[in-house]
DOZANU-297397 format. One record per residue (C-alpha): x, y, z; residue number from 0. Coordinates in steps of 0.001 Angstrom, whole numbers. Each point is the difference from the previous one (the first is absolute). Example, Ala and Ser with C-alpha at 12.3 -4.5 7.8 and 13.67 -1.06 7.14 Angstrom:
% residues 2
((12300; -4500; 7800); 0)
((1370; 3440; -660); 1)
This chain:
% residues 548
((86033; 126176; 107483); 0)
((3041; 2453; -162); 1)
((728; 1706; -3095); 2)
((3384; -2357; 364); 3)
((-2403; -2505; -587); 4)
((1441; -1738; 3175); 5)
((-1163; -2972; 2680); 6)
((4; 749; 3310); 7)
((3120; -1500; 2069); 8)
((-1631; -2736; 2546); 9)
((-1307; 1232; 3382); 10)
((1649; -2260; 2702); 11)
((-2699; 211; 3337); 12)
((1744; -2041; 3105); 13)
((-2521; -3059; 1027); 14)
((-1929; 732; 3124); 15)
((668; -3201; 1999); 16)
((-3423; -907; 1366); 17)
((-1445; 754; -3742); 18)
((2573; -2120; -1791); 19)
((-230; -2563; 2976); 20)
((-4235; -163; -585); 21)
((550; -193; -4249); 22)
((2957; -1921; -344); 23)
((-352; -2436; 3153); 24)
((3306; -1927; 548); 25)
((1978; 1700; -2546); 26)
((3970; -842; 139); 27)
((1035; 2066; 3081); 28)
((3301; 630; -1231); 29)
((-1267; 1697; -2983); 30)
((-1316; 3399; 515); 31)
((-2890; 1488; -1812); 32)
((-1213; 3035; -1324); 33)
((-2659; 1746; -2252); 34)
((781; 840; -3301); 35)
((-1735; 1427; -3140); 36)
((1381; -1633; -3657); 37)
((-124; 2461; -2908); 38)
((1397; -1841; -3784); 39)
((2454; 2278; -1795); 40)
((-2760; 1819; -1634); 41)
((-2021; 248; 2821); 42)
((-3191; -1689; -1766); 43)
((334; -3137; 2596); 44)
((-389; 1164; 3792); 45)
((-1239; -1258; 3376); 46)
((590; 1797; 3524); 47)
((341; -1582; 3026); 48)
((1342; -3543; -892); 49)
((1697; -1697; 2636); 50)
((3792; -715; -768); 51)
((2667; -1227; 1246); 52)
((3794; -477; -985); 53)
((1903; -3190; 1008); 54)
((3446; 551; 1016); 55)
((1078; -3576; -1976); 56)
((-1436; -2891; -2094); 57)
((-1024; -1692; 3344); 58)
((-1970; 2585; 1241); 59)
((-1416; 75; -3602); 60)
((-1292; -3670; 317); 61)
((-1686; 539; 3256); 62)
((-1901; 2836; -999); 63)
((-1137; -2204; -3203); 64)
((-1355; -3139; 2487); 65)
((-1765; 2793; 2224); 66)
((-1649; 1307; -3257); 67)
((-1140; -3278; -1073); 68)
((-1087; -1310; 3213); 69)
((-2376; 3363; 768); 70)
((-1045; 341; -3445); 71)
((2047; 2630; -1507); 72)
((2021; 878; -3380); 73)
((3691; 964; 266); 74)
((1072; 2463; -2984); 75)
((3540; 1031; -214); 76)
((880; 3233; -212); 77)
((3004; 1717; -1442); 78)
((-252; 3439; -1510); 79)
((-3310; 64; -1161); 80)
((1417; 952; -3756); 81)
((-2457; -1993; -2388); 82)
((-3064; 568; -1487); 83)
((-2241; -3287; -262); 84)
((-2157; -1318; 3518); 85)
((2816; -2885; 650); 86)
((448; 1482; 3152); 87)
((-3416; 1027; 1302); 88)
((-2963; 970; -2176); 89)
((-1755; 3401; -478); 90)
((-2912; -1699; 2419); 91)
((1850; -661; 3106); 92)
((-1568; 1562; 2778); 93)
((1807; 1410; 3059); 94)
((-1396; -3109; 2333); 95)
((602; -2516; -3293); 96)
((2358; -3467; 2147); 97)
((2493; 986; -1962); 98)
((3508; 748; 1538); 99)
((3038; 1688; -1812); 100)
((3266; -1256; 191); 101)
((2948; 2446; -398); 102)
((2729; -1424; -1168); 103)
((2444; 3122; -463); 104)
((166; 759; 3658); 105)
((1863; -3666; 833); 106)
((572; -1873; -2878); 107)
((3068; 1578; -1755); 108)
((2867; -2613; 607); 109)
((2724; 18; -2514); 110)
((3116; -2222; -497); 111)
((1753; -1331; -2761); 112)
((-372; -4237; 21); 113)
((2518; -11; -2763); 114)
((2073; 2260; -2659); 115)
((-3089; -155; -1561); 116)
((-2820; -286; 1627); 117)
((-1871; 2619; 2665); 118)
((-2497; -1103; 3221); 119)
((-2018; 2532; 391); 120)
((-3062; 800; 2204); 121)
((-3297; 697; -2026); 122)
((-691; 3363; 1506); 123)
((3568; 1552; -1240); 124)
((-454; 2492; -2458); 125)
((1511; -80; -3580); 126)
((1849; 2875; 503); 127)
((1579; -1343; 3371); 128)
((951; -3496; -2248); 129)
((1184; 1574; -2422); 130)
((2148; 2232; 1830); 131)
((1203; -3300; 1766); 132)
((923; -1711; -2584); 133)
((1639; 3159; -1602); 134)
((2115; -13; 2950); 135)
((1409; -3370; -792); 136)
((217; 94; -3457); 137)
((-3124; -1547; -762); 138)
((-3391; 1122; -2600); 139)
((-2913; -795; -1925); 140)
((-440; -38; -3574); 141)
((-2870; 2558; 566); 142)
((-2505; 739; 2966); 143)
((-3138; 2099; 340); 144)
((58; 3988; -145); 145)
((-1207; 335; 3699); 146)
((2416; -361; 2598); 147)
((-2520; -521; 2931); 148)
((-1603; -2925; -879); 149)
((607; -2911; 2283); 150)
((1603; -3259; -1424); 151)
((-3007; -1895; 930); 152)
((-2586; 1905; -1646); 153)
((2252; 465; -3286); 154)
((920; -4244; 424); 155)
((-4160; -355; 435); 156)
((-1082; 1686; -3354); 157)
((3370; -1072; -1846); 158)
((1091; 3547; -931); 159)
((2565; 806; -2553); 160)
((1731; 2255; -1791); 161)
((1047; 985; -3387); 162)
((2948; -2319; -1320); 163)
((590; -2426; -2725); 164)
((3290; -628; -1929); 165)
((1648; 2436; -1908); 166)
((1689; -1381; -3266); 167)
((2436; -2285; 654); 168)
((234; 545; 3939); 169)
((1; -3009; 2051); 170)
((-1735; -867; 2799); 171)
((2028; 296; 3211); 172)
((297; -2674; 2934); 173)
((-2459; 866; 1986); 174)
((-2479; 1977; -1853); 175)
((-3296; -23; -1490); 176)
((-1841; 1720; -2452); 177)
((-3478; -957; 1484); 178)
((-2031; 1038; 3279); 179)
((2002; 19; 3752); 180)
((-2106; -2678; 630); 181)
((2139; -1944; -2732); 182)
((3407; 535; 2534); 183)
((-1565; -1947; 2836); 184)
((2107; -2771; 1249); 185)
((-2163; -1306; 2953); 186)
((-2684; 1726; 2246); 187)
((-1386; -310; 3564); 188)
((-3517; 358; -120); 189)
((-2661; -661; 2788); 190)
((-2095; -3004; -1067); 191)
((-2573; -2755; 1428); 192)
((1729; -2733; 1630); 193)
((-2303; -3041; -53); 194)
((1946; -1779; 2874); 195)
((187; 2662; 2616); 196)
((-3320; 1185; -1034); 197)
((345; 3378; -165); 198)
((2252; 2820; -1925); 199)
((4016; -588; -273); 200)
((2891; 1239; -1863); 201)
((1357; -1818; -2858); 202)
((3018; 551; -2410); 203)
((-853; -690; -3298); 204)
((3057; -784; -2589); 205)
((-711; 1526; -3851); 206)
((-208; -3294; -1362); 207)
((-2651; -1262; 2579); 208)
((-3513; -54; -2471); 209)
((-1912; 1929; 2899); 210)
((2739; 2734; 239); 211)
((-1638; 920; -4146); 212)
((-2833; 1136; 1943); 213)
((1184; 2469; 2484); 214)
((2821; 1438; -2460); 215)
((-2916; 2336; -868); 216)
((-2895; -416; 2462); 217)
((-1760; 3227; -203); 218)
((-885; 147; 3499); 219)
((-864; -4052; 542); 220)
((2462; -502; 2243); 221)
((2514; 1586; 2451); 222)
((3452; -65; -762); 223)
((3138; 1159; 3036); 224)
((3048; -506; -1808); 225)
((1733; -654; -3339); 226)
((2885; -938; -1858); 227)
((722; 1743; -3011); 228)
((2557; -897; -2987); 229)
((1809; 3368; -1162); 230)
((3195; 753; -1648); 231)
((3327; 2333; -364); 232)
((-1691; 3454; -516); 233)
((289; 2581; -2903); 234)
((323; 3351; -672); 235)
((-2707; 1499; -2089); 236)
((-640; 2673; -2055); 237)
((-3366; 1615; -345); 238)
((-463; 2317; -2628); 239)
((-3377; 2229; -248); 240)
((-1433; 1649; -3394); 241)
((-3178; 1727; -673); 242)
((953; 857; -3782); 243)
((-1746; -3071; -1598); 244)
((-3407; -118; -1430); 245)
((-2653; -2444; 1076); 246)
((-708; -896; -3507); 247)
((3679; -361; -515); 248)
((881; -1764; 3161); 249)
((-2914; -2676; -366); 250)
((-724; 34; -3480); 251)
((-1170; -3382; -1732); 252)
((3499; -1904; -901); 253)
((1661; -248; -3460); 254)
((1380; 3501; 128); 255)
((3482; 1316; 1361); 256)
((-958; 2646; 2706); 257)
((760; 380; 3423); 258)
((-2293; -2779; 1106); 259)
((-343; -1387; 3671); 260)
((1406; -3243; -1861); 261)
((2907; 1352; -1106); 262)
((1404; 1106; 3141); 263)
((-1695; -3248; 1639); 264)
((2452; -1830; -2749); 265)
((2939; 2800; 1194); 266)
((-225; -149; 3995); 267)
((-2365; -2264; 970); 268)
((-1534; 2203; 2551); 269)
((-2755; 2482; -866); 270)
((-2917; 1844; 1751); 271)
((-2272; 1682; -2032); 272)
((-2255; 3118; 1895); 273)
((-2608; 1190; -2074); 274)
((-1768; 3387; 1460); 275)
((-4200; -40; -1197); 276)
((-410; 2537; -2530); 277)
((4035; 492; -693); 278)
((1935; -1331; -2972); 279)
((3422; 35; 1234); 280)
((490; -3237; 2421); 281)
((2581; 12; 2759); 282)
((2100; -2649; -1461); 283)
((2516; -1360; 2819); 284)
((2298; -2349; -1754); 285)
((2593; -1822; 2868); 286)
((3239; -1919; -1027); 287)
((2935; -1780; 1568); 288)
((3178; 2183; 378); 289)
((2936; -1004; 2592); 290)
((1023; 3305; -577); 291)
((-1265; 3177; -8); 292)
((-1005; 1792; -3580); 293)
((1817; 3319; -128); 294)
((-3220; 1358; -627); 295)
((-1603; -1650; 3399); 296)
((-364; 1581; 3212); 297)
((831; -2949; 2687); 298)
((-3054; -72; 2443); 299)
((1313; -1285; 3771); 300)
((-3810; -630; 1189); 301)
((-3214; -625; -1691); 302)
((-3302; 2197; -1045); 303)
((1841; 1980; -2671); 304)
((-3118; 1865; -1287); 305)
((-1228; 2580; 2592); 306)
((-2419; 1663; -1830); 307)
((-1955; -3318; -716); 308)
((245; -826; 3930); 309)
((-1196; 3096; 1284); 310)
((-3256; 1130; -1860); 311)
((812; 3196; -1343); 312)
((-2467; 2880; 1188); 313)
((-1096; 797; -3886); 314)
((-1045; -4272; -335); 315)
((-1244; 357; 3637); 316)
((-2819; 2401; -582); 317)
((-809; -1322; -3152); 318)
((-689; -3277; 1169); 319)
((-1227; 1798; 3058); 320)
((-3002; 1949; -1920); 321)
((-562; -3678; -1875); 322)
((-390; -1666; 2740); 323)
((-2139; 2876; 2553); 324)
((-1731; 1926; -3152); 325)
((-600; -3417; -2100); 326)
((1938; 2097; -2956); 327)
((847; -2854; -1360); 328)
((270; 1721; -3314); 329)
((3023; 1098; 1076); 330)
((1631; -3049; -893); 331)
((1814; 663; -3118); 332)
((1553; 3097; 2058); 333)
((1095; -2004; 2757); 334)
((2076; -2108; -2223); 335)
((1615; 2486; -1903); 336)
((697; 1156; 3031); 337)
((1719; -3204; 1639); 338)
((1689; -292; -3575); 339)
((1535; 3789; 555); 340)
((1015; -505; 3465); 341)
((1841; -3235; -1335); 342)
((1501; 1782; -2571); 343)
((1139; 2942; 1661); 344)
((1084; -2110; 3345); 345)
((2447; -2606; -1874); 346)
((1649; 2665; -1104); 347)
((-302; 1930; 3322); 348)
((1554; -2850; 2158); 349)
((2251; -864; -2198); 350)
((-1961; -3444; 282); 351)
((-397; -745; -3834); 352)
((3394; -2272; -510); 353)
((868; -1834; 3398); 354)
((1952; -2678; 1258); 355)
((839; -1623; 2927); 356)
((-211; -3700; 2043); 357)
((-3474; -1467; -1336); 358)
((-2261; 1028; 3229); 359)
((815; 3429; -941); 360)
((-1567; 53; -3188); 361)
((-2545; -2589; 547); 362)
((-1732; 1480; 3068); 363)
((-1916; 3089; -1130); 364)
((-3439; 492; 1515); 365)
((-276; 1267; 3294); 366)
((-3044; 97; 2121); 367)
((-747; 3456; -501); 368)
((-434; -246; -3821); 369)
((-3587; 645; -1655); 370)
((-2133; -2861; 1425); 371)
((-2590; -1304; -2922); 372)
((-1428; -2836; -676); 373)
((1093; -2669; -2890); 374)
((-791; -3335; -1675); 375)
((2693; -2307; -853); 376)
((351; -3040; -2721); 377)
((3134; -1979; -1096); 378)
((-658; -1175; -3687); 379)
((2043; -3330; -639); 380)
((1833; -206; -2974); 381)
((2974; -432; -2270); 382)
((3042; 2554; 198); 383)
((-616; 917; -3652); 384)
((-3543; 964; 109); 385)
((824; 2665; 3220); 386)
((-697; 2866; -2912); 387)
((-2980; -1400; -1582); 388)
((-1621; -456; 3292); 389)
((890; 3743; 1289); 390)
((-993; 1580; -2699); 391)
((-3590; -2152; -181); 392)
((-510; 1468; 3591); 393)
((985; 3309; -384); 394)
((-1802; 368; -3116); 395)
((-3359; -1352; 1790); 396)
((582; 2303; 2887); 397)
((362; 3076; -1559); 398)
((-3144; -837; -2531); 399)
((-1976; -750; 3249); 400)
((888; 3069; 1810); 401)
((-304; 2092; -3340); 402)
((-3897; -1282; 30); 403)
((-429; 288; 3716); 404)
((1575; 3947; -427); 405)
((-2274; 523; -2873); 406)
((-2897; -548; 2013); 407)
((1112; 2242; 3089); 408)
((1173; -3100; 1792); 409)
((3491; -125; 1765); 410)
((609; -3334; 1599); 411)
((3818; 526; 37); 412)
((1937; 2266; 1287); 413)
((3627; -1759; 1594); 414)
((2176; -2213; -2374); 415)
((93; -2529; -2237); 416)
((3271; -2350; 1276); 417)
((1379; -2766; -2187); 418)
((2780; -2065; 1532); 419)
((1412; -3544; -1477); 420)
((1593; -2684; 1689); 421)
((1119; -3615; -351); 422)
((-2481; -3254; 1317); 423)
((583; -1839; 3617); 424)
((2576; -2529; -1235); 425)
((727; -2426; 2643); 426)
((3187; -790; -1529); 427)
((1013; 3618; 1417); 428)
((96; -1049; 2930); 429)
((2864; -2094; -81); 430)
((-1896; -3106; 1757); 431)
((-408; -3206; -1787); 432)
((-3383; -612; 115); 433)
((-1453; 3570; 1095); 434)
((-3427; 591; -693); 435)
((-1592; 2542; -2219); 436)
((-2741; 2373; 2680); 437)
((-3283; -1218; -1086); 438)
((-1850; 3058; 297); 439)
((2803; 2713; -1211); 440)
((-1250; 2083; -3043); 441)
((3261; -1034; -1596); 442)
((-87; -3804; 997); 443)
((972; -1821; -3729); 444)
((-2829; -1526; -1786); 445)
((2017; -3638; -1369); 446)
((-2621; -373; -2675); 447)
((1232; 3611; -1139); 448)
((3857; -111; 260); 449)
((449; 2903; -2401); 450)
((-1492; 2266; 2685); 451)
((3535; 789; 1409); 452)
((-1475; 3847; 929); 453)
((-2317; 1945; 1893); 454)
((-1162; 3586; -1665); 455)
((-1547; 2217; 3697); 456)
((-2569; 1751; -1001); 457)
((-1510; 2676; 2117); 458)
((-2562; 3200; 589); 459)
((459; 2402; 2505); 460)
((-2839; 2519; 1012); 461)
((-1499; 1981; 3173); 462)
((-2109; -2051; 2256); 463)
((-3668; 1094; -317); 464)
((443; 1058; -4007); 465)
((-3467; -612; -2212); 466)
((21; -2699; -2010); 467)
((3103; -1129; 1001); 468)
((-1492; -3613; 602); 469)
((-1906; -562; -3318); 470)
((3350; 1660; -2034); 471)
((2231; -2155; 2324); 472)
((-2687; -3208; -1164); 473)
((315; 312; -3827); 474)
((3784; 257; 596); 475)
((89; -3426; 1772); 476)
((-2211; -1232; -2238); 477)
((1937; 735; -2919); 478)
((2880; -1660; 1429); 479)
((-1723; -3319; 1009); 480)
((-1632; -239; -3382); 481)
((3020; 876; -1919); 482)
((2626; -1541; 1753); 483)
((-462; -3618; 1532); 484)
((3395; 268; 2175); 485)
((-1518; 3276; 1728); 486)
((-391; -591; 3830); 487)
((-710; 2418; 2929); 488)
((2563; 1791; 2085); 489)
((-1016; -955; 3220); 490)
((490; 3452; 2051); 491)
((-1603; 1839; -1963); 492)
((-3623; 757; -1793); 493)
((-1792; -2986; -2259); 494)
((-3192; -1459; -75); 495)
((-1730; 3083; -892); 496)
((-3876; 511; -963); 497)
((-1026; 3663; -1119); 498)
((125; 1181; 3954); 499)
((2317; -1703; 2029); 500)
((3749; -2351; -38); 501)
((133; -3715; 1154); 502)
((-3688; -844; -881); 503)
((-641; -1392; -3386); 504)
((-1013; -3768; 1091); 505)
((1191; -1362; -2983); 506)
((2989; 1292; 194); 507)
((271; -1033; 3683); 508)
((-1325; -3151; -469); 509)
((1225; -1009; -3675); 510)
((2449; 2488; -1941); 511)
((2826; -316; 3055); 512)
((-309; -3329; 369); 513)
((306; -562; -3440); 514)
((3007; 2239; -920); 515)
((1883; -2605; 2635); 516)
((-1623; -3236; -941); 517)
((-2771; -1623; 1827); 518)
((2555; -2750; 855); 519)
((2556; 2570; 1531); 520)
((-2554; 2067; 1430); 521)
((-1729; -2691; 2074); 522)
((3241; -1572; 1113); 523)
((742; 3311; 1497); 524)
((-3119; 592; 1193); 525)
((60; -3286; 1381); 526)
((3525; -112; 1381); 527)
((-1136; 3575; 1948); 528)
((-3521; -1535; 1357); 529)
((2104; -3081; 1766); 530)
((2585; 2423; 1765); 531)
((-2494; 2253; 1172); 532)
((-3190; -2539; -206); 533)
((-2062; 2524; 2508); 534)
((780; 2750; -1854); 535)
((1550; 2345; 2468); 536)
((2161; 1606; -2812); 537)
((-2539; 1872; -2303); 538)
((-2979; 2182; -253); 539)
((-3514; -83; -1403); 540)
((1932; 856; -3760); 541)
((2220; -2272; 329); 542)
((-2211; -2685; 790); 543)
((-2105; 1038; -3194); 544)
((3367; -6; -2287); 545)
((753; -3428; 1247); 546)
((-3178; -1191; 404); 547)
């Protein structure tokens, strides 16, 4: 591993013909082949030498699926690799494993508007390439990711978010949302098991279809070409950055009058919370609407406004560097006073600390070349009014935890703690009579809850490869599933922990997930999933234990 802390770019190895000819025997000849390896974002998921292959269109797409049934193989779709959990491949799969990558980026990437408010859009288009689409026509989302590169069907699969709710007294506008992306989806064309042909077929599914719940957020069960997404008249935002607020200020228990994450929750509605290990300052990012520009705003024409976060400065670098080569991993509470200096210093250095521009340009932050760790990611369900109590419950655990784990030489963290907040998957968003809620998004409503109207992101960030990481990272999630009965997993990232490895507690595989959704909602989905892919082709040997 670099001192960057970065995965290795996939090696692309052109197929020998007699090789892929003996392997993959009668194999779509319009579709050409090739060798790949598959590295995660953080690099802890790899395989060399899968075969790949990258339909030029949804029809391609489908005959590549009936080859891989009929010869015994596993399609996964692949976009830009930017996740953490094994819903694409596992850690297991060997180089020879019948399992066949699917690029969608290279083909997929259609976009047209179907109406003033509504965008098609091919499920290997990056979020950065929609969003500067819809930019061009006036168009936005309420919020998005940080990354720019992640592909529209791998952010639709694990029904990511951002950080949004309502500020006081704003109003929703036509068109928006204030849960996941997967909450904007209209209709979708998704490859799926038609029982009278026999064999794999497109289908359009319509939001208010009941099997269309399932494949809002599918997490890898099935294959989806094309959507069409609801979105609205865009805004101007303003982001404004601070560093000059204590922790035990910003997240203290609530009842007081500070500067709490609350109270600019109540004043904006938009809020990002980065919390360096062993600092006391957060990076508070607090983003509002503003049609015009602040006098104290610098307008930003183009996203990735913080360079010194992008580009691993050489100081964070060779810290992490010695961490990660020398296994100083005492070094920790150095590296993020560090991070916390060289955000401090490099707000004010780019003039980057007040901003303001169309929403992509504030939204989109995190660039490829960024620090690459490891994290674990929860959304705790629950009422707008408890946002503080819940926040400062976590925070105070996690820094009690890591005081312990410090005081015994242990340093299990050493990125961020993030806290975002956002509003649930209301189908009513949509703007379809009769939409349906995704079944398996972490912010799907829970009816016999209806005061659960918000979603408090909770997540650790730290090196891959730290000690202890996995048995600090355990007592976190366990605190939250025994403390907080509307706590459920975010799906990209790390859960399921036991003391030495992510996505392998069987009860929490097998019974806390399940649970958090509902055994009725959870086995419709799972059921719904099973019929349009009955032999399975869509999944891998995790997948087939999560949905078992």
């Amino acid at each position: 591993m670099s001192a960057a802390a970065l995965a290795a770019v996939p090696v692309l190895l052109p197929a020998d013909p007699a090789a892929a000819a003996e392997e993959l025997p009668g194999f779509p000849a319009g579709v050409g082949l090739y060798r790949s390896a598959y590295r995660n974002w953080v690099g802890e998921i790899t395989a060399d030498g899968l075969w790949a292959c990258a339909p030029t269109d949804a029809d391609q797409v489908v005959e590549v699926v009936n080859w891989a049934w009929r010869h015994g193989w596993r399609v996964r779709a692949r976009g830009s690799s930017h996740g953490w959990s094994p819903l694409t491949i596992t850690e297991a799969t060997a180089s020879d494993a019948p399992v066949l990558l699917v690029d969608t980026a290279s083909h997929l990437t259609g976009l047209s508007l179907d109406s003033v408010s509504a965008v098609r859009a091919g499920t290997g288009i990056t979020l950065e390439a929609l969003l500067t689409y819809l930019e061009g026509h006036g168009l936005g989302v309420t919020a998005a990711p940080a990354p720019g590169d992640l592909t529209l069907g791998g952010a639709l699969a694990i029904d990511a978010h951002g950080t949004a709710v309502p500020a006081a007294g704003e109003q929703r506008l036509p068109g928006q949302t204030y849960g996941s992306l997967s909450n904007r989806i209209l209709s979708l064309t998704a490859v799926v098991w038609d029982e009278g042909s026999g064999a794999y077929a497109l289908r359009e599914f319509d939001r208010t279809e009941a099997d269309s719940a399932a494949l809002l957020t599918h997490l890898g069960r099935a294959f989806v070409t094309e959507v069409v997404l609801r979105v609205g008249a865009n805004s101007n935002l303003r982001c404004v950055s601070r560093v000059d607020i204590p922790a035990a200020e910003l997240f203290a228990a609530p009842g007081g009058d500070g500067r709490t994450f609350a109270s600019f929750l109540e004043e904006s509605g938009r809020v990002e919370a980065i919390w360096f290990a062993y600092t006391e300052f957060p990076w508070l990012k607090v983003w509002s609407v503003a049609p015009t520009r602040p006098l104290t705003s610098r307008r930003v024409t183009s996203p990735y406004n913080y360079p010194f976060s992008d580009n691993v400065p050489a100081l964070v670098a060779d810290l992490a560097g010695r961490m990660v080569s020398d296994a100083a991993w005492y070094l920790a509470p150095v590296l993020g006073n560090a991070q916390l200096d060289v955000a401090t210093v490099g707000l004010t250095a780019t003039l980057s600390a007040d901003i303001w521009g169309p929403s992509k340009n504030t939204l989109l932050f995190i660039r490829p070349t960024t620090l690459r760790v490891t994290a674990n990611g929860y959304a705790v369900l629950t009422s707008r009014d408890q946002v503080q109590q819940i926040v400062s419950e976590f925070t105070d655990f996690y820094r009690e935890r890591l005081a312990a784990y410090t005081a015994r030489g242990r340093f299990p963290v050493n990125g961020t703690v993030e806290i975002r907040v956002t509003g649930l998957d209301d189908p009513d968003e949509a703007g379809v009579a009769g939409a349906r809620a995704p079944l398996l998004s972490a912010l799907r409503p829970d009816a016999a809850r209806p005061e659960r109207d918000t979603a408090v992101w909770l997540d650790i960030l730290t090196l891959p490869g730290t000690p202890y990481a996995e048995a600090f990272l355990r007592e976190i999630e366990q605190f939250l599933f025994e403390g907080y009965d509307g706590t459920r997993v975010e799906w990209s990232k790390g859960w399921a922990y036991t003391d030495d490895a992510a996505w392998e507690d069987e009860e929490v595989l097998g019974t806390t997930i399940p649970g958090s959704f509902g055994e009725a909602v959870w086995g419709q989905a799972s059921g719904v999933l099973d019929r349009l892919d009955p032999h399975r082709v869509f999944g891998n040997a995790f997948l087939d234990r999560l949905f078992r």
